[in-house]
C-alpha positions in Angstrom: -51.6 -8.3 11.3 -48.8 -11.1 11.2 -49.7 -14.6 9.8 -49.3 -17.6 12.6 -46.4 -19.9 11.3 -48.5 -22.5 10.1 -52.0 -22.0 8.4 -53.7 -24.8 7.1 -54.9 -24.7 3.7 -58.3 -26.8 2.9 -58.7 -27.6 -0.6 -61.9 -27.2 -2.5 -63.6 -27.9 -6.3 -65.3 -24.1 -6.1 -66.7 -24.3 -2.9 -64.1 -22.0 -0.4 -66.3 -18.8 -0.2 -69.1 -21.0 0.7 -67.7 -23.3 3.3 -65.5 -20.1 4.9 -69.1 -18.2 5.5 -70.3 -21.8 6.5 -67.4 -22.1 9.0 -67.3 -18.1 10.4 -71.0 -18.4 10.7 -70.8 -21.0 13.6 -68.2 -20.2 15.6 -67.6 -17.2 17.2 -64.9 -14.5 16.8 -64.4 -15.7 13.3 -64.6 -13.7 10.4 -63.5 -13.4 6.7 -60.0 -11.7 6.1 -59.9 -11.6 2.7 -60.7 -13.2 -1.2 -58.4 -13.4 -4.0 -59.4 -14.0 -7.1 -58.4 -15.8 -10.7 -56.7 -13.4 -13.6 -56.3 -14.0 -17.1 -52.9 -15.3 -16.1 -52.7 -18.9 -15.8 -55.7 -20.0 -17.4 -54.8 -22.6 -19.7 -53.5 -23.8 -16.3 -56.1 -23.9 -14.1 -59.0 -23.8 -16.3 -61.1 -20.9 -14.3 -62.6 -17.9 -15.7 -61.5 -15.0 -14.2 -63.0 -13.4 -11.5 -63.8 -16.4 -9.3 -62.7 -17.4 -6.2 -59.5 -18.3 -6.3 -58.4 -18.4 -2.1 -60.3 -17.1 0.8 -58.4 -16.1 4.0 -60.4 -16.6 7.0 -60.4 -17.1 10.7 -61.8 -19.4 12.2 -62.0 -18.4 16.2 -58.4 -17.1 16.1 -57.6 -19.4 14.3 -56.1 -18.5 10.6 -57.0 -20.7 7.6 -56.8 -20.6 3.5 -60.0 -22.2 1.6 -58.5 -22.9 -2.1 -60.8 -23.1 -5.2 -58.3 -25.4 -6.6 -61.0 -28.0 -9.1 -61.9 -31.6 -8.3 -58.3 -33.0 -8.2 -58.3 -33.7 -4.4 -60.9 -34.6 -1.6 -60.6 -34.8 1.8 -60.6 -38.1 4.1 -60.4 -38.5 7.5 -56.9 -38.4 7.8 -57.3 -35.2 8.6 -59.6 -33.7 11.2 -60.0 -30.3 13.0 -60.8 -31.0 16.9 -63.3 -28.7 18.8 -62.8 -28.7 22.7 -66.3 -28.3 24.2 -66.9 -27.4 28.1 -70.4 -28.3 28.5 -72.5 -30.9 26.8 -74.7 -27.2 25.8 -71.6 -26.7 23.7 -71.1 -30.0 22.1 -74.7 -30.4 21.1 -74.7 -27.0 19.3 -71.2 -27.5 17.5 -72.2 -31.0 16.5 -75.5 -29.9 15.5 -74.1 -27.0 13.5 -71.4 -28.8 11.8 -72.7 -32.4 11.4 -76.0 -29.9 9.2 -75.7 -31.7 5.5 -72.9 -33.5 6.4 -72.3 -38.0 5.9 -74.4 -39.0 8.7 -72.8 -42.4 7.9 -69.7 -40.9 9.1 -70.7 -40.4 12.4 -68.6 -42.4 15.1 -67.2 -42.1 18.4 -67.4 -38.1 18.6 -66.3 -37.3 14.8 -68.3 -36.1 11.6 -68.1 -35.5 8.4 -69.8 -31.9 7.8 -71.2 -31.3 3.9 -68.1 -30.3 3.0 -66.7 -33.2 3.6 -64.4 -32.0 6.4 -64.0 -34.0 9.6 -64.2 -33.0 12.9 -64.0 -34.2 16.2 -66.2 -32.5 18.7 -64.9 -33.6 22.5 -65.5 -32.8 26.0 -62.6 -31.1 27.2 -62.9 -33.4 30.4 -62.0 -36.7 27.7 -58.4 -36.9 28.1 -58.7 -36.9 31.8 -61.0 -39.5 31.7 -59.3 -41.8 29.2 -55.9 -41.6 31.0 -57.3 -42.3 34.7 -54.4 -45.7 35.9 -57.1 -46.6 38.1 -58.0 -50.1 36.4 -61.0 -50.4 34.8 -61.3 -47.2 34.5 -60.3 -45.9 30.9 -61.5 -49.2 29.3 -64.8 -48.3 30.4 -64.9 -44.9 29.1 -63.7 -46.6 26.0 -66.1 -48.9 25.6 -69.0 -46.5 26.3 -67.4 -43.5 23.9 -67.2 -46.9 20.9 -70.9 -47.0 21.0 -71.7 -43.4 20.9 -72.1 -41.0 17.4 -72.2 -37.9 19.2 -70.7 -37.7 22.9 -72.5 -38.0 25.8 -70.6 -36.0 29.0 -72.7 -37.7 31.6 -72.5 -40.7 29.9 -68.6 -40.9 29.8 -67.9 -39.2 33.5 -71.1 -42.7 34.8 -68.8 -45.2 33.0 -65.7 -43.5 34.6 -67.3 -44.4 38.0 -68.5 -47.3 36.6 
């Protein structure tokens, strides 16, 4: 199997197995690739005993990524965030629901989460960048304005304040 280019590569304290079974478990045609673990080698470095989780390969719906047991060093922020295109409302609710499970509800804004990771996400309606680019006037600011007071998106919500 060849590697995509560019794989991200989230780092963890010693959570990776965990949130790559986390993250294969909700969406579909996703699985684990592989786990590589510490040695002997390097351990006055990285402090782990050998045997654990040192990287899990994974995909994530085709889509390749690295979980790293690297220690406490780093955390995530929002400065990152993995978008998830939804179709249907059906589909937002369960992704939300699935991913927001644990996570900082005080986090929640506008269509992004935190999940108990502390990853974020934003889960939008595939129809948002057509309705937030509409040159009609009025049009865009209203979907704005409604999107600024929801946590998790509301498609019927956004396509009414479209029409306004």
């Amino acid at each position: 199997m060849k590697l995509q280019k560019i794989t991200p590569c989230l780092w963890f304290d010693t959570q990776a197995e965990d949130a790559a079974h986390f993250y294969c478990g909700i969406f579909h045609n996703s699985h684990i690739r592989h786990i590589s673990r510490y040695g002997e080698a390097g351990h006055e470095i990285h402090g782990k005993p050998a045997g654990s989780v040192l990287a899990v390969a994974f995909e994530v719906d085709g889509q390749a990524f690295t979980a790293l047991n690297g220690g406490p060093n780093f955390k995530f922020s929002e400065a990152i965030s993995f978008q998830v295109d939804c179709a249907t409302q059906e589909e937002l609710d369960y992704y939300w629901t699935k991913l927001a499970a644990g996570g900082d509800e005080e986090a929640q804004q506008c269509g992004w989460l935190k999940d108990k990771y502390g990853v974020s996400w934003q889960i939008i309606p595939s129809i948002l960048a057509e309705l937030m680019s509409d040159s009609a006037p009025g049009k865009s600011e209203r979907v704005m304005n409604a999107l600024l007071k929801m946590k998790k998106l509301d498609i019927a919500a956004l396509k009414q304040a479209h029409r306004g």
